[in-house]
C-alpha positions as CSV (number, residue, x, y, z in Angstrom):
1,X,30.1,-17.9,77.8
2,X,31.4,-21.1,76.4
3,X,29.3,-23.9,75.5
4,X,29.5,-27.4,77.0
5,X,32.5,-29.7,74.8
6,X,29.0,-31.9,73.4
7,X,27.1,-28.8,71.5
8,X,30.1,-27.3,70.2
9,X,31.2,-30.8,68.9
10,X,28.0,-30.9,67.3
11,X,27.8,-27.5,65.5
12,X,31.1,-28.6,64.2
13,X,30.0,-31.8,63.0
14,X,27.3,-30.1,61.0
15,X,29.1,-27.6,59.7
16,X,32.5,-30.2,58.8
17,X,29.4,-32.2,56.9
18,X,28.2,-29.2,54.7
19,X,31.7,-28.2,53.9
20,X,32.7,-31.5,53.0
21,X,29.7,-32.4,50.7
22,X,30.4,-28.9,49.3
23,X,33.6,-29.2,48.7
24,X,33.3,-32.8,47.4
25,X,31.1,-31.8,44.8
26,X,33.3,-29.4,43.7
27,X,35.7,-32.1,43.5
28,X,38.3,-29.9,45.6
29,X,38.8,-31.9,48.8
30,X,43.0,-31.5,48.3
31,X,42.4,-28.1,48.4
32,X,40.3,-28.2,51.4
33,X,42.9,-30.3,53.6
34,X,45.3,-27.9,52.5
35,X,43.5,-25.4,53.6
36,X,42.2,-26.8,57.0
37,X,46.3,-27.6,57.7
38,X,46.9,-24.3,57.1
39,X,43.9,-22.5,59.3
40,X,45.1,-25.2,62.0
41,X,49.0,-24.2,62.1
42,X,47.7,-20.2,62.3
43,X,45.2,-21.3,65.1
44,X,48.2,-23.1,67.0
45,X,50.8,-20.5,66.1
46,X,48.8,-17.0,66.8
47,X,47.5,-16.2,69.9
48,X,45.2,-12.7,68.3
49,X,43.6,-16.1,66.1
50,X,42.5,-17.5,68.6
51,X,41.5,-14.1,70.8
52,X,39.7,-13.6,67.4
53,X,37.8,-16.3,67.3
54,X,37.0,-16.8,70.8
55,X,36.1,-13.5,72.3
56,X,32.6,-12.5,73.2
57,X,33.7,-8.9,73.1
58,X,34.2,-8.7,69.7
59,X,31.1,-7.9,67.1
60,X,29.9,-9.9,64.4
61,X,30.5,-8.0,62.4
62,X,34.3,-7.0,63.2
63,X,34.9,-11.0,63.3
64,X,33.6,-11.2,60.3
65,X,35.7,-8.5,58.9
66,X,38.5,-9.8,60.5
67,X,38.0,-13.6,59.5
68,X,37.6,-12.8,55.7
69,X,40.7,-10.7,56.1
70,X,42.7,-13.4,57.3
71,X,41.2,-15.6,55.2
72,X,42.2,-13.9,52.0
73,X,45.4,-13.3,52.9
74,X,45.9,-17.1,53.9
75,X,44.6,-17.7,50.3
76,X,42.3,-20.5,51.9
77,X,39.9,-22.3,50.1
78,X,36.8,-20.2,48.5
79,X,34.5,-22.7,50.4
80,X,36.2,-22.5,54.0
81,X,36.6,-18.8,53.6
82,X,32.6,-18.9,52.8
83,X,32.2,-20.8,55.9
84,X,34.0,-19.0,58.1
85,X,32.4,-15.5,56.6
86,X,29.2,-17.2,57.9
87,X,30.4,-18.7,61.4
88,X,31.1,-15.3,61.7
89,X,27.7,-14.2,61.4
90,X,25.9,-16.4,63.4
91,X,28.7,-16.2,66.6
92,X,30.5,-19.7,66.1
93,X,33.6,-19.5,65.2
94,X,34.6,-20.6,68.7
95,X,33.8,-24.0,67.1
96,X,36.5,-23.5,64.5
97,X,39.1,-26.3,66.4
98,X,36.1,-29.1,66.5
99,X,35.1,-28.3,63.2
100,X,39.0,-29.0,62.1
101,X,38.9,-32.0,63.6
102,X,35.6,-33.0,62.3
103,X,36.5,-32.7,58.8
104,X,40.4,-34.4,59.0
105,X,38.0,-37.4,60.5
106,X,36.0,-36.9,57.4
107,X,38.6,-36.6,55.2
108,X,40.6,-39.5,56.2
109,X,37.6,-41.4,56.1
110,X,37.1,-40.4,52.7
111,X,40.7,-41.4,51.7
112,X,40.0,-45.4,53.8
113,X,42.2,-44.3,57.0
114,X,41.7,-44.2,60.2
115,X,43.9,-42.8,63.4
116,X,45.5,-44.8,66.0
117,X,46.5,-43.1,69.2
118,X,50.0,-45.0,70.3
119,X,51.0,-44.1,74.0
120,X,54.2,-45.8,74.4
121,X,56.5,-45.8,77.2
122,X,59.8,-44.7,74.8
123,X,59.5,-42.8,71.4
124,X,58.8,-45.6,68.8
125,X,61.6,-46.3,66.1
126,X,60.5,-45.7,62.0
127,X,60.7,-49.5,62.0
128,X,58.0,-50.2,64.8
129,X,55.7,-47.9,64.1
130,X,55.5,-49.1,60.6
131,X,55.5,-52.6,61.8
132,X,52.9,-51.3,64.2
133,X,50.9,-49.8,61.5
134,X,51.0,-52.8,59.2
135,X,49.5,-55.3,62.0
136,X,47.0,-52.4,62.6
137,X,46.1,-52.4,59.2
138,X,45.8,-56.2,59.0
139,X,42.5,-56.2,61.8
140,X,40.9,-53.4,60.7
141,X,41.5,-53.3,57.2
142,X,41.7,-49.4,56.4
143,X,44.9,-47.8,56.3
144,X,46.6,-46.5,59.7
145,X,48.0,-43.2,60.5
146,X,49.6,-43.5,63.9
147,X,49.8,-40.7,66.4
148,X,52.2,-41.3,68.4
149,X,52.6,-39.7,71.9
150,X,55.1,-41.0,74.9
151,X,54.4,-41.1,78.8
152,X,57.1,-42.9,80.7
153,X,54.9,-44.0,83.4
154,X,53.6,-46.9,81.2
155,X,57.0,-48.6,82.3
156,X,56.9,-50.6,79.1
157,X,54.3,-51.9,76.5
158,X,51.8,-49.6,74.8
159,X,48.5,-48.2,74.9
160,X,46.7,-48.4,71.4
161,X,43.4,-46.4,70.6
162,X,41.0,-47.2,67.4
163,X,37.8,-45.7,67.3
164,X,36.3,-46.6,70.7
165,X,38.7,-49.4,71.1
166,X,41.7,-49.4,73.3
167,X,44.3,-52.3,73.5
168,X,46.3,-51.4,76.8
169,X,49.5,-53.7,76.9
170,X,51.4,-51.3,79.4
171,X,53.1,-52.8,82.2
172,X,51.5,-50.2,84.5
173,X,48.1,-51.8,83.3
174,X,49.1,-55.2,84.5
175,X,50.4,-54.4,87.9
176,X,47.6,-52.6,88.2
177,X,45.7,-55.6,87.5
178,X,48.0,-57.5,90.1
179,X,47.6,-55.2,92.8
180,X,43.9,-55.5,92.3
181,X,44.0,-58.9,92.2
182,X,45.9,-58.9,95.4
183,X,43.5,-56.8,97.3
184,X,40.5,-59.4,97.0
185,X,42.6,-62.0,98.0
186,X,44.0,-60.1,101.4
């Protein structure tokens, strides 16, 4: 009894916005990010989390219970405790991972960066990836994190993702290009 990737993207964007104004405010987004990083790396590193938050068979009241719990014990942030306390209540804390995303967006916003996704076909050296990041930085003029993943089918090159915009300089792009090419010609 999931809901389509859209919605719960949605419920998270709302409830990242709240939090965020909240916590701004309050003048405590540090201790938010700390506290997102922190419910991220138990969601990634505890499988009974992630039952916890996902499972229709547990009651609202028992996720709630067992949300605050964790919650305290994590020594999270009073305003995402709050929050989750009330995803609780109203059965969404199955959009807990969008809602993390949401607000690092938010957050790095906040701070003037923005996230390139690198897809290189070999790991990328200190030197390139600053290098990288620097030229990045240069045409889009906020400050560029860069996540950097590697798929050797790319041959060579790199595929680079801003936003909505993708730069794909991978040599499996071109001869892809060539053997399309090809085909209209034969």
């Amino acid at each position: 009894m999931s809901e389509p990737a859209s919605i719960s993207a949605g419920i998270a964007a709302r409830y990242a916005t709240a939090i965020f104004e909240i916590a701004q405010e309050n003048k405590n987004l540090d201790g938010l990010e700390a506290s997102l990083n922190d419910l991220a790396t138990a969601l990634s590193e505890s499988p009974d989390l992630r039952n916890l938050i996902h499972s229709p068979l547990i009651s609202r009241s028992e996720q709630e219970a067992a949300i605050t719990a964790v919650a305290k014990k994590m020594t999270l942030a009073p305003v995402l405790a709050q929050l989750l306390a009330l995803m609780a209540q109203k059965r969404r804390l199955f959009v807990v991972p969008q809602l993390i995303v949401a607000l690092r967006e938010q957050l790095a916003d906040e701070r003037g960066e923005v996230t390139a996704d690198v897809v290189s076909a070999k790991a990328l050296t200190k030197t390139q990836s600053e290098k990288l990041a620097a030229t990045l930085k240069e045409r889009i003029g906020k400050t560029v994190t860069i996540n950097a993943t590697v798929d050797e089918s790319l041959i060579g090159g790199l595929v680079v993702k801003v936003g909505s915009k993708m730069i794909d300089t991978s040599i499996r792009s071109r001869l892809n290009s060539l053997q399309n090419a090809m085909k209209e010609v034969g």
